[in-house]
N, C-alpha and C positions, 0 to 999 in steps of 0.2 A: 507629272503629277506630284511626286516628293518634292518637286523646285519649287513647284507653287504653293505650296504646303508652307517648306520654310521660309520663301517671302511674304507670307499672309502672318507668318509669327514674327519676321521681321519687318511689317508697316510699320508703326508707328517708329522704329530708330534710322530707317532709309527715310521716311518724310520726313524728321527733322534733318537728317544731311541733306536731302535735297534742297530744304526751304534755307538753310544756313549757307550752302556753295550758291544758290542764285542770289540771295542778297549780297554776300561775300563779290560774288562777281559784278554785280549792278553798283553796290558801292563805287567797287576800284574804279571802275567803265565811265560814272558820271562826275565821281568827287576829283576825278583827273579831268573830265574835261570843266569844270566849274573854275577848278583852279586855274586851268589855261587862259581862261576867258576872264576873269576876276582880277589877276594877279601878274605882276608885274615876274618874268622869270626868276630876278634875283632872290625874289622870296620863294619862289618856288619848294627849297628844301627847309625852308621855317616851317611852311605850309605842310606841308608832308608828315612833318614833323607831331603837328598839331591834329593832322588829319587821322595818323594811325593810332594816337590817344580816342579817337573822338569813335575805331572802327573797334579798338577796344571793348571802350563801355556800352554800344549799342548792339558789338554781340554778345555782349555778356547777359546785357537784356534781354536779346532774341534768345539765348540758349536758357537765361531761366524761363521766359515765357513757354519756350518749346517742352522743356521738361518736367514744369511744375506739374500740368495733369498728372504727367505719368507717373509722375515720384508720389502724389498725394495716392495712385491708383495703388502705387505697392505700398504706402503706409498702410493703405485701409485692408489692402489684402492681408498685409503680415501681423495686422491687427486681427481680423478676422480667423487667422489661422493661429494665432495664440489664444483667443478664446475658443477654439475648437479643440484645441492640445488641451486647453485646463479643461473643456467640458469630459473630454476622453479618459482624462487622468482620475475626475471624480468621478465619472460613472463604472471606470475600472475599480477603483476605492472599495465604491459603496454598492458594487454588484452582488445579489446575495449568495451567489455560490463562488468556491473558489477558485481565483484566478491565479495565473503567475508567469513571468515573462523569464526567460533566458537571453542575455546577450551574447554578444559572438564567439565571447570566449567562453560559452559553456556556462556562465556563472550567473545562479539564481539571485535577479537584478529588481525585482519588484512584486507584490505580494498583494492581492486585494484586503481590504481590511477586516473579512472574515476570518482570513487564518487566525488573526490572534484572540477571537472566538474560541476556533476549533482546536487549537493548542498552546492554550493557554501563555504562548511566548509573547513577546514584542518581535512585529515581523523583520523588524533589526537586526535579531538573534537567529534569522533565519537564512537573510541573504547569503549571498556568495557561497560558500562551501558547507554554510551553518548548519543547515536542513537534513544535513547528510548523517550528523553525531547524533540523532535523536532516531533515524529510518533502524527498524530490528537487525539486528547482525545476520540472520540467514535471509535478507533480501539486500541487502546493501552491495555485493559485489553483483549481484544478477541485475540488479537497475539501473546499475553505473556501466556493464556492457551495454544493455537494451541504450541507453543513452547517449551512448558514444556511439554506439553502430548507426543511430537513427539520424545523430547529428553529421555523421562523414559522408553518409550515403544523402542526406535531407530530406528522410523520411517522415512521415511523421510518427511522434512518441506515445506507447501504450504500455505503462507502465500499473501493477498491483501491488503493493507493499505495506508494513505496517508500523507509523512514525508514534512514538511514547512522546504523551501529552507531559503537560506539569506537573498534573496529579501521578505520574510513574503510571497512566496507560496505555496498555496501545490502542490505536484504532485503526480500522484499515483504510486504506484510500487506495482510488484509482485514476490514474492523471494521464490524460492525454491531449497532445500539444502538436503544432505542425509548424513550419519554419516562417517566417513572414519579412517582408522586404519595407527598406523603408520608401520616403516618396521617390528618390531618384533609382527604385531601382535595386537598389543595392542591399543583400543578405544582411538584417538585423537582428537573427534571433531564433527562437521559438518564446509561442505565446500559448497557453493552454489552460483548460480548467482541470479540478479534481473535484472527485466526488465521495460522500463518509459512505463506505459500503459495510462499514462496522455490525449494525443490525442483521444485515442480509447474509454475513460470512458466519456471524456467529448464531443464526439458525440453522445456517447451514452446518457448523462444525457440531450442534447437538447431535445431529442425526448422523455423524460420521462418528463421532462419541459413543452414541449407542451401539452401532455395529462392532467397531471394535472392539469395547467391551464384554459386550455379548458372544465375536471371536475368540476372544481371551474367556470368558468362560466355559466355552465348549471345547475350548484345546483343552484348558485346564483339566476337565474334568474327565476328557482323555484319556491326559496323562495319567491320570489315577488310577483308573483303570487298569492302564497298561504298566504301572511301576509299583515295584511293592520294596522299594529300597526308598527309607525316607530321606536321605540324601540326595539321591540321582533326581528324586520325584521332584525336590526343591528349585533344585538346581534346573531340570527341566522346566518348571513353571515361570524361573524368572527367565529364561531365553524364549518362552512363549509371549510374556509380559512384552519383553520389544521388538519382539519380531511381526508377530500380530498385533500390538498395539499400537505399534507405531512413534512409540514415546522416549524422548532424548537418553535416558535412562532407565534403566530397571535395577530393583536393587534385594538383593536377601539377605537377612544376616539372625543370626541364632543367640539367645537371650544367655548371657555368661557372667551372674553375678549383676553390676551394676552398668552393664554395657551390652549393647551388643555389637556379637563380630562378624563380618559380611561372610557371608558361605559363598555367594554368588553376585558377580555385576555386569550386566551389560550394557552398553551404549554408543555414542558414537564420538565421545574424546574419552581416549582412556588417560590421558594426562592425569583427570583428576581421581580417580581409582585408591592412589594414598593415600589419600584424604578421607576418603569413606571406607578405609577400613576397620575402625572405630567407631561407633557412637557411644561419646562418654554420658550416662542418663543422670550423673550428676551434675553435669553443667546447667546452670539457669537456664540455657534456651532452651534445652530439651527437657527441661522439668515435663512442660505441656505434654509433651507428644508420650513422654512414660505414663505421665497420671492417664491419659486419654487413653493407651493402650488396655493398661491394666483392667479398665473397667468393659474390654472387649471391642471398644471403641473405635471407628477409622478418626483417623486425625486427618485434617484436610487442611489445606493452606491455599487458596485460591490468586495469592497476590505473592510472591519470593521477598520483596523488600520486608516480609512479617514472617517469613519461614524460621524454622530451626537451624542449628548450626552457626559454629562462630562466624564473625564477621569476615574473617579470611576465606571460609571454604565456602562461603553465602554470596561474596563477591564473585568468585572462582565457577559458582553455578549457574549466577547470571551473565557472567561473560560470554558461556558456551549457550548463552538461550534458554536456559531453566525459570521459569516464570511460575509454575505453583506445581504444589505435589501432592499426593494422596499418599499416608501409611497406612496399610493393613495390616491389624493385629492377627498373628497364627496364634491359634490356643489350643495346649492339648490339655484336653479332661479339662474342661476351664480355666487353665490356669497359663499366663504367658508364657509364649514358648519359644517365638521369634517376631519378625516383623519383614513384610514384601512393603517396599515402598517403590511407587511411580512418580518419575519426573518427567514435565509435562515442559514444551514449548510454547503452550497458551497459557493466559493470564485467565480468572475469571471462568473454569475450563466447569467445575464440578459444581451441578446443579441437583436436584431433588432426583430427576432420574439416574443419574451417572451413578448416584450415592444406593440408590436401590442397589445397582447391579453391581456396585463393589463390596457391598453387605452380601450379594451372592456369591463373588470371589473371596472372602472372608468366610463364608461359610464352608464353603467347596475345600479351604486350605485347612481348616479345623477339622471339617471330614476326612480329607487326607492322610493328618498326622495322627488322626485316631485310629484311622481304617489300619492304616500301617502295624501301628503298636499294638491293637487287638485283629489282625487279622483276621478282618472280616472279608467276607466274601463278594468277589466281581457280580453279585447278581445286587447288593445293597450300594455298589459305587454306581451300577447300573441305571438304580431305581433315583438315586440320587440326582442323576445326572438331567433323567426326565423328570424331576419335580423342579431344578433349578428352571430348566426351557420352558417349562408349564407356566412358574413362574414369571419368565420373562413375557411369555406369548401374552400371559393377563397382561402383563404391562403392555407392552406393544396397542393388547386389542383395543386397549380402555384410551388411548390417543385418538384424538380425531383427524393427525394428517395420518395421512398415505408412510406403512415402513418396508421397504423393499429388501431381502436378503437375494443376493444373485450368488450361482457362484462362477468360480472365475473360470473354472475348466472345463465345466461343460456350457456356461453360459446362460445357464437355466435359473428359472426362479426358484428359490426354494422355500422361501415363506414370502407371504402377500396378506398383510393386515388386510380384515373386514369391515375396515373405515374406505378400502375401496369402492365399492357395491355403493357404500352411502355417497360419495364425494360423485361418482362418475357414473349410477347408476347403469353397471355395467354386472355382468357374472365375474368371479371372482378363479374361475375357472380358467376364462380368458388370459389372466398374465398365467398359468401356470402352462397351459396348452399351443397357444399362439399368441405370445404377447405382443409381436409386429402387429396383430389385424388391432390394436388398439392403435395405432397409428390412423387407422381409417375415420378417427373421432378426434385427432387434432386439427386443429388449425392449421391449413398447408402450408403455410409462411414459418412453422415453428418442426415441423416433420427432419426437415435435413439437420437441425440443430441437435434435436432429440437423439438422430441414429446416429451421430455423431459424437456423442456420451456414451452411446450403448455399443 
């Protein structure tokens, strides 16, 4: 069956040897005896002579006659398969989501002509190793593993990371690509799309925003409780600030004259630590952030390329991933007393709610350094503490999604906004009592996903 296979792909080049060896043969067989019959022997090798000129040019005919079809069949073919390549290459172009191909050697070789839409480059700037100087510095070694493992093994690649546009944004994207061969056969590549999940991560980071915050204010307010040293208290609040918050930095510093000088810093490069031991408030950059302080103010910076700080310790921030920061002014008795500042690994991070709930961390710190210095009593840090949560919960209730508080050690809910009831009309009693039997109201194709989170 495979012999017959290959002789059916090899007709057409066995028919013209066969049809070229029998005239080949019939030539030799007749134009010898013509000659015998014709011709006097002494001519005989004149004849001969003349004869295989003459077997020459008539196979030469017989073989362009035999080949022409065929040679005109692979023009049309390799005609047809180059307007297939150029239709491929445009419809890869002008496809409206984005594409991108990797050749063998790893190296990003081609780009649909939306990217230079979505990030403002020329996809020029992007090829080969380009793409890689603009992807955030805490994903760029994790996608270059996921990369490399996917291409040694020929997996295919699922990669989420977040690449800074022209304008100095990030956005997020998620790119996944699987190996592809070319026509003979043979490993060419990976080819894949990406998609901007920019919208969808950062609704989702609000609400991971709120929680945090909302952690850092119930620690905070703790602490207060539990510290009556305004020192220790401080100093406790900024190790609350990054450990509950989760923020590249946290920073505290006490207001001495025309500067202030850090009491406390945490985070995760202490490299840059000498550098923030200072804030000098007459430098021009930090004009902003003193005049904003003084008037009780948070100074917010949502974007680092516009932050405070010389140029040197501004680069030094974005290096390690600092992308915008909130100051919180402390004030005792009204008047400036220090400053809690957060540095944040998102861009774009502080919105109308965030900014509520760090005006309740501003308040909780002003309580503190009051409560302290007039020693007042655990029953008013108390009372304080349930009017900040009151506070929040209005905020929460007056949302129309869904806000979940879980906690982690016992697993249990521990607040459930009443925009549930509306959204799922369901009791509300439900997530606090059994919130699996709300599994019995999803969608069974989305059930193992959900327990899978929780």
């Amino acid at each position: 069956m495979v012999l017959m296979e290959k002789l059916k792909d090899w007709k057409p080049v066995l028919t013209a040897a066969i049809i070229y060896l029998l005239t080949g043969a019939l030539w030799i067989f007749f134009s010898d005896k013509l000659v015998e019959v014709f011709f006097p022997p002494e001519k005989w090798q004149t004849i001969q002579t003349y004869k295989g000129w003459a077997f020459i040019f008539f196979s030469s005919l017989l073989i362009f006659i035999l080949t022409k079809r065929d040679f005109s069949n692979i023009q049309k073919a390799h005609n047809q398969l180059s307007k297939l390549y150029q239709y491929q290459i445009s419809f890869f172009n002008d496809f409206p989501e984005l594409l991108w191909r990797f050749d063998v050697n790893n190296s990003l070789c081609h780009l649909s002509n939306g990217w230079e839409t979505f990030t403002g480059y020329k996809n020029k700037d992007l090829l080969g190793e380009g793409w890689l100087k603009y992807v955030h510095n805490d994903d760029l070694f994790r996608i270059q593993t996921i990369i490399n493992e996917s291409v040694k093994s020929r997996k295919k690649i699922s990669i989420q990371y977040r690449i800074k546009t022209k304008n100095s944004e990030y956005k997020w994207v998620k790119s996944s690509g699987k190996p592809y061969v070319d026509v003979y056969g043979v490993y060419a590549g990976y080819t894949g799309i990406s998609i901007d999940l920019t919208n969808e991560v950062v609704n989702q980071n609000k609400y991971i925003n709120i929680s945090r915050l909302y952690a850092i204010l119930s620690k905070v307010n703790q602490a207060i409780i539990n510290n009556n040293d305004e020192i220790k208290l401080l100093e406790s609040i900024c190790e609350i600030g990054y450990r509950y918050g989760g923020f590249k930095i946290t920073w505290i510093g006490l207001l001495n004259g025309k500067q202030f000088e850090a009491l406390s810093i945490n985070g995760e490069n202490s490299a840059i630590y000498n550098q923030l031991n200072i804030i000098n408030l007459e430098a021009d950059a930090n004009k902003l952030l003193f005049n904003t302080l003084l008037k009780g103010e948070i100074y917010l910076c949502n974007k680092s390329e516009t932050c405070i700080f010389n140029n040197e310790i501004l680069k030094n921030l974005q290096n390690i991933g600092v992308e915008s920061l909130a100051a919180i002014p402390i004030l005792k008795n009204s008047i400036l007393f220090g400053i809690f500042i957060i540095f944040t690994k998102e861009s774009h991070i502080f919105d109308e709610s965030e900014v509520e709930l760090l005006q309740e961390v501003a308040v909780s710190l002003k309580f503190a350094v009051e409560k302290i210095e007039n020693e007042k009593s655990k029953l008013i840090a108390e009372n304080n503490l349930k009017v900040s949560e009151t506070k929040f919960r209005e905020l929460v209730e007056s949302m129309t999604e869904v806000f979940l508080l879980n906690s982690y050690e016992t697993q249990k809910n521990l607040y459930v906004s009443p925009s549930f009831e509306k959204l799922f009309e369901l009791p509300v009693d439900l997530m606090y009592n059994n919130p699996k039997e709300v599994l019995n109201y999803v969608c069974p194709e989305h059930r193992s996903a959900i327990l899978e989170k929780f």
